[in-house]
C-alpha positions as CSV (number, residue, x, y, z in Angstrom):
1,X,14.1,-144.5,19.4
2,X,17.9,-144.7,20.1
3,X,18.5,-142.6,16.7
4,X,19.8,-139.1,17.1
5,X,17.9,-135.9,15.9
6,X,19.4,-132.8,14.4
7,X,18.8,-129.4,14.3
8,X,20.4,-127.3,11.8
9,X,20.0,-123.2,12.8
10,X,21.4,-119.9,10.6
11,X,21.8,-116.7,12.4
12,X,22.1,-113.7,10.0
13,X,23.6,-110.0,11.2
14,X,21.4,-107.9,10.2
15,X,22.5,-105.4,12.6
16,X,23.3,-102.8,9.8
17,X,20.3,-103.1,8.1
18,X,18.3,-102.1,11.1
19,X,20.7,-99.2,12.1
20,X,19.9,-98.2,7.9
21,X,16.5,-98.8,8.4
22,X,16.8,-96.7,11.5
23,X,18.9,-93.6,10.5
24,X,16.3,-93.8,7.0
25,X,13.9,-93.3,9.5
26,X,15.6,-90.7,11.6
27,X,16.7,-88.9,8.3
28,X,12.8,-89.1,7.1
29,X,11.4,-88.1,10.4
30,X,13.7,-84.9,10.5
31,X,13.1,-84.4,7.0
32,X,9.4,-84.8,7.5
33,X,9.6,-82.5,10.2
34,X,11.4,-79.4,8.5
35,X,8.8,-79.9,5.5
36,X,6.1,-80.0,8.0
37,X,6.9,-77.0,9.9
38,X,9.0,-74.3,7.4
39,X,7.1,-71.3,6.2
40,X,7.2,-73.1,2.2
41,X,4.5,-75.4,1.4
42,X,6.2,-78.7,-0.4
43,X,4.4,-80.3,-2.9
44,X,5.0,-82.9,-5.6
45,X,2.9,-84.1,-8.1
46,X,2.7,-86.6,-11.4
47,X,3.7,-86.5,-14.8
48,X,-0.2,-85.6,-15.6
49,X,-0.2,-82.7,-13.0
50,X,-2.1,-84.9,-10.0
51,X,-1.0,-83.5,-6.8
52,X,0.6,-86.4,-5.2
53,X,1.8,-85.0,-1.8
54,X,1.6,-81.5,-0.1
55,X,2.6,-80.5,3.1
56,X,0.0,-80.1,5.7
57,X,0.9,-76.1,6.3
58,X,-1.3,-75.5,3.2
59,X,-4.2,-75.1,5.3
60,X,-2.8,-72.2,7.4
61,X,-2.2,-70.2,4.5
62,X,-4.4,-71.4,1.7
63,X,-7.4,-72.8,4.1
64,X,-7.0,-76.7,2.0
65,X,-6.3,-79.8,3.9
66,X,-3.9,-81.6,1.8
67,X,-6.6,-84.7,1.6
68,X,-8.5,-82.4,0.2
69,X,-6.2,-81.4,-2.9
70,X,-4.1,-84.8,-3.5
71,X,-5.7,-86.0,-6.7
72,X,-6.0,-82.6,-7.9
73,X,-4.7,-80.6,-10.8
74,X,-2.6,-77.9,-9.4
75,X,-3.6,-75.6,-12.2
76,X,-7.3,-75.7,-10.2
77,X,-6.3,-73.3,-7.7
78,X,-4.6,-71.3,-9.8
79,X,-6.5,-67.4,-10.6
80,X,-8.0,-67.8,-13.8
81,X,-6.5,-64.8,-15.4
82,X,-3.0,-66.5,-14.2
83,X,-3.4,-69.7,-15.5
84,X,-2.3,-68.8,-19.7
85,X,1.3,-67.6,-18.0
86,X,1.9,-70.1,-15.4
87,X,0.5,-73.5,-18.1
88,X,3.6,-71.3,-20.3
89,X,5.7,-71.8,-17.5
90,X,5.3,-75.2,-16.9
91,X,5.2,-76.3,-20.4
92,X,8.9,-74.7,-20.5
93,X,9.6,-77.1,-17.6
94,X,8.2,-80.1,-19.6
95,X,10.8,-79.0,-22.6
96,X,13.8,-78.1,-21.1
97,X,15.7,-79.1,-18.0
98,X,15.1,-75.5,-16.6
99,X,13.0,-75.2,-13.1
100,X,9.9,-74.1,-12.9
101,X,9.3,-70.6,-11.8
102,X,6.5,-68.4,-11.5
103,X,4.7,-65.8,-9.7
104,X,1.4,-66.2,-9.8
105,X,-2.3,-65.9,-7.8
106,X,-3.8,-68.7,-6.0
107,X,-7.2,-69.2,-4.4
108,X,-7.9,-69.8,-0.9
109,X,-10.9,-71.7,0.4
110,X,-12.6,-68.5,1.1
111,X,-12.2,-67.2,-1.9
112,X,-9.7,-64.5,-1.4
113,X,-6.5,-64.4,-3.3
114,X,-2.9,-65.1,-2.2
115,X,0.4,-63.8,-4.3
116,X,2.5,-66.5,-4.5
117,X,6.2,-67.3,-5.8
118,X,6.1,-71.0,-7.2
119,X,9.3,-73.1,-7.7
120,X,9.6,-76.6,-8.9
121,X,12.0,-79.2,-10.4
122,X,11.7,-82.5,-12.6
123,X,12.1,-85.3,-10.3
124,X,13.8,-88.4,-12.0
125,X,14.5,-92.4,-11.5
126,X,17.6,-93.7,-11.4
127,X,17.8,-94.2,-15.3
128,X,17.0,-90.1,-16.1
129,X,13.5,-90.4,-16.5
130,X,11.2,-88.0,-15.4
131,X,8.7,-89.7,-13.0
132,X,7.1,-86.4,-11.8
133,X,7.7,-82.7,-10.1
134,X,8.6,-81.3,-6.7
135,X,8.8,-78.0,-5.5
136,X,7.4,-75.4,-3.5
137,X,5.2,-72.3,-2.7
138,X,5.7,-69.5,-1.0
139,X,3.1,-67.3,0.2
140,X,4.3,-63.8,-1.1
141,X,1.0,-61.2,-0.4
142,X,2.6,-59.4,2.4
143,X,5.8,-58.4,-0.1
144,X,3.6,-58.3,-2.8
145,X,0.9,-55.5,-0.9
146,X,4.2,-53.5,0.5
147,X,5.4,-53.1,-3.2
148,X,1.8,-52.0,-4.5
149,X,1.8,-49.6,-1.9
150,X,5.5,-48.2,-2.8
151,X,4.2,-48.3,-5.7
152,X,0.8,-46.5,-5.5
153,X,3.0,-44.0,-2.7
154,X,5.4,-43.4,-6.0
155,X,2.7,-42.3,-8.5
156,X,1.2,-40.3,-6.0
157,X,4.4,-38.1,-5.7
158,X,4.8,-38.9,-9.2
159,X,1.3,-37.1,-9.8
160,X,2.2,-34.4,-7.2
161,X,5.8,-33.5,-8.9
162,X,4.8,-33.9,-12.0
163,X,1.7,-31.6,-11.8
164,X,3.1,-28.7,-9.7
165,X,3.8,-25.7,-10.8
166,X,7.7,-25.8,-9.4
167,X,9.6,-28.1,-11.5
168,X,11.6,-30.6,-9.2
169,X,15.3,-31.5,-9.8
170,X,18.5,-33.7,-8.7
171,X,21.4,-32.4,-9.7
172,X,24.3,-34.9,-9.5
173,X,27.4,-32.7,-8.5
174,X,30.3,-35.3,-9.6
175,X,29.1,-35.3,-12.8
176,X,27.7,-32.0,-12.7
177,X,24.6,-33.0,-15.3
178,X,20.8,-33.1,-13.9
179,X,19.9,-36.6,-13.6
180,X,16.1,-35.6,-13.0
181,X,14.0,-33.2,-14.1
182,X,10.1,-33.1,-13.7
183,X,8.0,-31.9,-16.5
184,X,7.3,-28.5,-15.5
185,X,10.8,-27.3,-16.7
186,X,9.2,-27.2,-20.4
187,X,6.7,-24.7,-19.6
188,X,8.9,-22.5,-17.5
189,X,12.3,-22.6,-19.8
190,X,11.1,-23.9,-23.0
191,X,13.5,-27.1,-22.4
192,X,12.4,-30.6,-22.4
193,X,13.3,-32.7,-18.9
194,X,15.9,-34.4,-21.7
195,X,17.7,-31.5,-22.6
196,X,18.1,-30.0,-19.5
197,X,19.6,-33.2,-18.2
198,X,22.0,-33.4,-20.9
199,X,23.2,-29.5,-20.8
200,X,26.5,-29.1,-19.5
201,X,27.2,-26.2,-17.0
202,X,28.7,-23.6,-19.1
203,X,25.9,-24.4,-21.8
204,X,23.7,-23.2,-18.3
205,X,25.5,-20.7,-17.0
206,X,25.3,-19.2,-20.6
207,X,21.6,-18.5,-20.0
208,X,22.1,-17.0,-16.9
209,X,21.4,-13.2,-17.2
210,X,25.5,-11.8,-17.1
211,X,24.3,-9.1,-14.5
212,X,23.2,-12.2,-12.2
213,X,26.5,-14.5,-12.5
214,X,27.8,-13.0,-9.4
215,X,25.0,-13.1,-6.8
216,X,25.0,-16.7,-8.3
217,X,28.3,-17.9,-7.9
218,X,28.2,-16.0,-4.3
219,X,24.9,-17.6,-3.1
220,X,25.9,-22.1,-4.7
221,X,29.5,-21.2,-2.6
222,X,27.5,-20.0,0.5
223,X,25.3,-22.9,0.0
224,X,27.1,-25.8,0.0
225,X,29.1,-24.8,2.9
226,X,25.6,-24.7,4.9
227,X,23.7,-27.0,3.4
228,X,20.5,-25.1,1.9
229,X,20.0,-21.9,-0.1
230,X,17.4,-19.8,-2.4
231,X,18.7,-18.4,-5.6
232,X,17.2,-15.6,-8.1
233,X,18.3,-15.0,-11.3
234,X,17.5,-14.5,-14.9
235,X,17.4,-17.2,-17.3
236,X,17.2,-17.2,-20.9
237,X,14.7,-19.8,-22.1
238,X,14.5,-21.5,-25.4
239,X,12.5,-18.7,-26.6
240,X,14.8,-16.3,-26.2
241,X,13.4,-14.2,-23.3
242,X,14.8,-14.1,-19.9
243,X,12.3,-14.8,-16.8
244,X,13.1,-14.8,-13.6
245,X,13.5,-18.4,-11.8
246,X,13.9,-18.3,-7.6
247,X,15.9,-21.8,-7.3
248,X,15.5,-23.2,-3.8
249,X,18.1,-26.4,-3.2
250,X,19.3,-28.7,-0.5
251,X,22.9,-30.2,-0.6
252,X,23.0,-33.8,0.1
253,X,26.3,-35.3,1.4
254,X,27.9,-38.6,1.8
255,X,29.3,-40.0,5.0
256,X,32.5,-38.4,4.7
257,X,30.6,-35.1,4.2
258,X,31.8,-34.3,0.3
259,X,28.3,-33.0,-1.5
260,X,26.7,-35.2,-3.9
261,X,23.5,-34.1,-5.2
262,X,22.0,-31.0,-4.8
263,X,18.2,-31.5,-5.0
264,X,15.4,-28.7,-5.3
265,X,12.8,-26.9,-7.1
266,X,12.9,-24.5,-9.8
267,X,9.8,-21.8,-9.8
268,X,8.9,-19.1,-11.9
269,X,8.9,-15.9,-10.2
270,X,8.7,-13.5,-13.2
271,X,5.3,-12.0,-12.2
272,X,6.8,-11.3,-8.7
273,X,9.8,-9.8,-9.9
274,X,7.2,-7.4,-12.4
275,X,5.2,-6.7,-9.5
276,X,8.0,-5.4,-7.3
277,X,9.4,-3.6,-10.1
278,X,5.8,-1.8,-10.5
279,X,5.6,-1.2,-6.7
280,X,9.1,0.5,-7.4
281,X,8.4,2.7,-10.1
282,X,4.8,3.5,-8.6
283,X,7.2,4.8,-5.2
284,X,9.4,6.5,-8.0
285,X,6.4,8.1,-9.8
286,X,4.9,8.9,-6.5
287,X,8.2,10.6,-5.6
288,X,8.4,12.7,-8.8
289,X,5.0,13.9,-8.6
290,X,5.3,15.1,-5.2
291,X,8.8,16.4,-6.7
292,X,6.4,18.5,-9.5
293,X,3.3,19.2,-6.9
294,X,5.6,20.5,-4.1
295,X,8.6,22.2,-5.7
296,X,7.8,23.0,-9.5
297,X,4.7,24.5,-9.3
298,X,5.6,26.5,-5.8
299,X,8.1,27.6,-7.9
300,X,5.9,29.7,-10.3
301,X,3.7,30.3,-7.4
302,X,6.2,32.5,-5.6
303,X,6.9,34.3,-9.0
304,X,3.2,34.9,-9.5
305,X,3.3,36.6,-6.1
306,X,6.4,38.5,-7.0
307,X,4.7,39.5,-10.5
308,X,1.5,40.6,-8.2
309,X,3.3,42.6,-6.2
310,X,4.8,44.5,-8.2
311,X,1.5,45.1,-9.7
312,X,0.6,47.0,-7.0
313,X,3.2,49.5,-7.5
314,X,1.1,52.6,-9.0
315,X,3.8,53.7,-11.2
316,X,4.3,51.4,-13.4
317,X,3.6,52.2,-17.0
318,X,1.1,50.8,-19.2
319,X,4.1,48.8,-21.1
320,X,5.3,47.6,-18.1
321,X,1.7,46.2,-16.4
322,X,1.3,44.7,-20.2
323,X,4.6,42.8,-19.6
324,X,3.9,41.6,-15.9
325,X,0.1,40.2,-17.6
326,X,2.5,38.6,-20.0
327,X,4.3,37.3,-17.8
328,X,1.6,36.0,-15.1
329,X,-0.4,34.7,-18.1
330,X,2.7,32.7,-18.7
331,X,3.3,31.4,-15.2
332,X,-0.2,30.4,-15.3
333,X,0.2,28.2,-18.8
334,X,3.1,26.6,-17.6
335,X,1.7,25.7,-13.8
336,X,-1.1,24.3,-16.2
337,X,1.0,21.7,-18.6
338,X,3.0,21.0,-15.0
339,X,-0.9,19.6,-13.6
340,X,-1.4,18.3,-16.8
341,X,1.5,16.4,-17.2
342,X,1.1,15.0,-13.5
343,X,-2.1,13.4,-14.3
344,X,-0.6,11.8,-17.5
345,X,2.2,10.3,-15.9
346,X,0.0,9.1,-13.1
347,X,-2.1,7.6,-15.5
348,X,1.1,5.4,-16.6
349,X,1.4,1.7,-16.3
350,X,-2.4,2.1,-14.5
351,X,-3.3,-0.6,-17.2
352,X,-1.9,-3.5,-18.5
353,X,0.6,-3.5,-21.7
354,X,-1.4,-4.6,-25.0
355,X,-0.4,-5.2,-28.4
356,X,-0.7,-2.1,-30.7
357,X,-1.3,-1.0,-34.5
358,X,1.3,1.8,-34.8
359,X,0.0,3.5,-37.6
360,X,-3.4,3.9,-36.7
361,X,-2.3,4.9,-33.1
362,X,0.3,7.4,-34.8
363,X,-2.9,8.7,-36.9
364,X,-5.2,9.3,-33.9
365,X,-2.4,11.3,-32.1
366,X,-1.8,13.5,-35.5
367,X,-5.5,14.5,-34.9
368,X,-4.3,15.9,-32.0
369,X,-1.1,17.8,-33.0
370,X,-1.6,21.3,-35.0
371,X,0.5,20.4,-37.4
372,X,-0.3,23.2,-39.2
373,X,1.7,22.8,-43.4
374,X,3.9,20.1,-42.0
375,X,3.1,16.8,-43.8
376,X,3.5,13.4,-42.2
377,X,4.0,10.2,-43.9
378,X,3.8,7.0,-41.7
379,X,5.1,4.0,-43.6
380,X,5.1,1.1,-41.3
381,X,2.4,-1.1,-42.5
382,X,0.9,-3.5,-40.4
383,X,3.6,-3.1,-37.7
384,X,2.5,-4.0,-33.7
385,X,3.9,-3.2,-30.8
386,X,3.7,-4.7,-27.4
387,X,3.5,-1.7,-25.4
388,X,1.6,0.7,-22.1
389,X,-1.6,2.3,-23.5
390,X,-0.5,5.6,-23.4
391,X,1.6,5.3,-26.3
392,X,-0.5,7.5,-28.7
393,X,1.1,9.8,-25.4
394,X,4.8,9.1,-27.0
395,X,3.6,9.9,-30.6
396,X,2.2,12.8,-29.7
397,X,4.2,14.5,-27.9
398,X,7.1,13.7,-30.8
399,X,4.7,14.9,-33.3
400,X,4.4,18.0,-31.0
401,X,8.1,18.1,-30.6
402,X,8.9,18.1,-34.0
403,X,6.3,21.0,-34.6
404,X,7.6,23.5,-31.8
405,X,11.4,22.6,-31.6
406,X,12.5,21.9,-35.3
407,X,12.2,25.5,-36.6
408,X,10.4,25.5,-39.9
409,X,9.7,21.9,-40.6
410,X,8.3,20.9,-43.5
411,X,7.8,16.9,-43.2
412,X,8.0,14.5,-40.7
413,X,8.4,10.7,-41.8
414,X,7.6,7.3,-39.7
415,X,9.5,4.2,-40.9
416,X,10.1,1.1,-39.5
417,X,12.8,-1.7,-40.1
418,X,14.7,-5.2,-38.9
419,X,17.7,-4.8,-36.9
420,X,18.7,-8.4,-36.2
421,X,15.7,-9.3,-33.9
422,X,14.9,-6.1,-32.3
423,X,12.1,-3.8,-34.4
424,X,13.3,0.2,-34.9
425,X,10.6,2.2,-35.4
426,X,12.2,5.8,-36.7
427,X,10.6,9.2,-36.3
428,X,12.5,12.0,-38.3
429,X,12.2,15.7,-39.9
430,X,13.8,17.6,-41.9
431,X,13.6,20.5,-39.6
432,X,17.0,22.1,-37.1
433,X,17.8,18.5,-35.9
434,X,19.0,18.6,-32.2
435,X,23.1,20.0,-31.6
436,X,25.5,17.3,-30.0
437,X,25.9,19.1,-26.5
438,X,22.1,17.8,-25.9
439,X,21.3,15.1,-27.0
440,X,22.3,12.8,-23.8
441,X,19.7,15.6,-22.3
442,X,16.3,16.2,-24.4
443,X,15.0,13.2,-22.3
444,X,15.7,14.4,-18.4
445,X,13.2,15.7,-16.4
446,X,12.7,19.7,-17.0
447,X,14.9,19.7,-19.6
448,X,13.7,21.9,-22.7
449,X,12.5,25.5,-24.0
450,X,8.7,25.1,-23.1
451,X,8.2,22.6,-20.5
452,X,10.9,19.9,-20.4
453,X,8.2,17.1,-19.7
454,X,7.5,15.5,-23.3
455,X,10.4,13.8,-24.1
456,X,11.0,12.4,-20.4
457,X,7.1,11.2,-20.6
458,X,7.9,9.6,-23.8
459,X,10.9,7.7,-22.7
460,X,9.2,6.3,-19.4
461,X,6.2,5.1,-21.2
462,X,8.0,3.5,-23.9
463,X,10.4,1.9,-20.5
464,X,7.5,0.2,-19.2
465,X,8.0,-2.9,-21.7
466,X,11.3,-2.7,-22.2
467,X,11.5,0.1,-25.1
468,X,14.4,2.3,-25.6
469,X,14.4,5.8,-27.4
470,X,17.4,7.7,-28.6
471,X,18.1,10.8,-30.8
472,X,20.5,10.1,-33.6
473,X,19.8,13.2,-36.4
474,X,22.2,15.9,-37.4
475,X,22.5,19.3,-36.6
476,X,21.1,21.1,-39.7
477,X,20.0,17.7,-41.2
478,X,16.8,17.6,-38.9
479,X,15.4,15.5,-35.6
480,X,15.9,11.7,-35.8
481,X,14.4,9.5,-33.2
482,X,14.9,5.9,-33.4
483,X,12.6,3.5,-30.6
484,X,14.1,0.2,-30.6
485,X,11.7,-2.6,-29.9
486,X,13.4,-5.7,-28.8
487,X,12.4,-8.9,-29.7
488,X,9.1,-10.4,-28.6
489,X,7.7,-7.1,-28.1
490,X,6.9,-6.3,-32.1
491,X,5.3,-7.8,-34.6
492,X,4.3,-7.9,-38.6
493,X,0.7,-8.8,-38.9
494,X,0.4,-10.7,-42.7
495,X,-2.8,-10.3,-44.3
């Protein structure tokens, strides 16, 4: 009992381990917690595609506990139509060392459908192998319905622009080139969106009508200084015609106030521009016939009094009297063609322009004409013009003229030819011809040996659609007439 016992005790620190084993903790606690409460949902899952862990904010935005998908393919809450391009995705993953991405739809417990943006990475050991995937989701429906709506609010003005009748525009004005153009601009100008865009400015000022450069220049000057303007001008389109556009802009500036773009819309205000210049010659006619109503024929009226007066006078000899009825008898002819030739011209432009055969109209107004021995040839074949509907009117009253004025004619001849692109339709004789001193006046008003009124109704009819007359014979050498038909306005029929 006297023996001695021994204990034998070994006390290890393991003071650091516990402070590891505590900051571990710490470190997974926080990490738990920023998992647990960020907007992402963090998942991982196996090499075979098993969800492994997810973090519990699925269920607010997918409606799933997370025990109820760990075990689960991912793949089975994917949209069915999705699952071809996201299993692509993935598969890419598998192959490379690039991170998963996708966008793709996933189904909520309800059974509605969330957009979501899906990013994971290939999680490895500490030798390099790939033991499974991380990553995370991010519910993207909100983002995803405002860019649907920009981009259902886009076709709509899309489908408004590029169905109106104005074509819209942008013009940038440092590098002076259209940088959009809607559609419209074809029907108006001829000129796809594309070419206008790719015009330069002199190849568009070119078009513009010369009488309109101007008011043009004026009008962009006093524009950019305030801001906003209208502009109306003649354009020459790819067909060669000019039609009125009314261009009404906005200037957009920078910060500093130097103009950038100047945005608007381009309308076609041709039929406008015809109607006003219809109102204006309708005031014009209306001005001219009161002219003939009120002063021309009071005119003859207070001779035919004079003439009557003196009638009474019961000395007059039987000569005489014979003169005075001569002379009343021709005061009454001439207040006649004077009525007559009101109601004609009153009748012009009543109806709308049409396309013409000129040789059969020429033929019906021969019918017309006493043309007596003179002979008439009209060679034009099957020659149209675009023209008022009174213009057997014009042919008429230059068969007529021919008849009375040229002094023994014999034949009168109707030709046509090409003069570049603008049709000449020529009426000569072989009769007096007209002397130089009046030629710039055979077509004024009252101008002429028996009423004055033909060859002024002639050239207004033939103005109505753009037509132009003038006299171009010889003295001696007989009447020439040549109507010049620009282009557009005639046309060879082939059989």
């Amino acid at each position: 009992m006297g023996e001695k016992e021994f204990m034998c005790a070994f006390a290890t620190d393991i003071t650091g381990r516990k402070q590891a084993d505590e900051a571990l903790r710490r470190s997974e606690s926080r990490y738990r917690t920023l998992v647990e409460t960020i907007h992402d949902v963090v998942y991982s899952y196996s090499l075979d595609g098993r969800i492994t862990y997810i973090s519990p904010n699925v269920q607010t935005y997918f409606g799933y506990r997370p025990s109820e998908m760990i075990g689960h393919s991912l793949f089975e809450y994917v949209h069915p139509e999705d699952r071809e391009a996201v299993l692509r995705d993935f598969q890419r993953t598998i192959t490379t060392s690039e991170e998963f991405a996708t966008y793709c739809r996933l189904m909520r417990k309800d059974g509605s459908v969330s957009h979501v943006e899906e990013i994971a990475r290939k999680v490895v050991d500490g030798r390099g192998d790939t033991i499974g995937y991380s990553g995370v989701i991010r519910d993207i429906t909100g983002r995803t319905q405002v860019k649907e709506a920009h981009r259902e609010s886009e076709e709509r003005y899309r489908a408004v622009v590029e169905n109106s009748l104005d074509a819209v525009y942008r013009r940038d004005l440092q590098a002076d080139r259209y940088d959009y153009m809607s559609p419209v601009i074809e029907q108006i100008t001829g000129f796809t969106p594309e070419e206008m865009n790719t015009m330069r400015i002199d190849e568009i000022l070119d078009r513009i009508h010369p009488d309109d450069h101007r008011s043009v220049d004026a009008e962009l000057a006093r524009a950019v200084a305030s801001g906003r303007g209208i502009i109306e001008y003649r354009f020459r389109g790819k067909d060669g015609q000019y039609r009125w556009l009314a261009d009404h802009f906005t200037v957009l500036r920078d910060r500093e106030g130097h103009p950038l773009y100047r945005g608007g819309v381009v309308r076609d205000v041709t039929g406008r521009k015809q109607a006003e210049k219809a109102l204006e010659d309708a005031s014009s006619k209306l001005n001219l016939l009161t002219s003939i109503t009120r002063h021309d024929i009071l005119n003859q009226v207070t001779a035919l009094k004079g003439f009557l007066a003196l009638m009474q006078d019961p000395l007059q000899s039987t000569a005489e009297a014979e003169d005075m009825f001569r002379s009343l008898e021709k005061i009454a002819d001439t207040i006649r063609r004077q009525i007559t030739f009101t109601a004609d011209y009153q009748d012009m432009g009543e109806r709308k322009p049409e396309w013409q055969q000129v040789e059969g109209v020429i033929m019906r107004a021969a019918e017309s004409v006493t043309l007596n021995d003179v002979s008439l040839t009209v060679d034009t074949g099957p020659l149209e013009i675009f023209a008022d509907p009174m213009l057997e009117k014009v042919f008429f009253n230059l068969l007529d003229n021919a008849v009375i004025h040229g002094e023994q004619v014999e034949h009168i001849m109707v030709s046509f030819h090409e003069d570049g692109e603008v049709g000449v339709l020529v009426f000569e004789d072989d009769g007096a011809g007209v002397p130089a001193s009046r030629k710039h006046k055979i077509f004024e008003r009252g101008f002429g040996t028996v009423t004055g009124y033909g060859l002024f109704l002639v050239k207004e009819i033939l103005d109505i659609t753009g037509i132009s007359i003038r006299e171009t014979g010889e003295k001696g050498k007989g009447a020439r007439f040549e109507i010049e038909v620009p282009a557009g306005k005639w046309r060879v029929l082939k059989n």
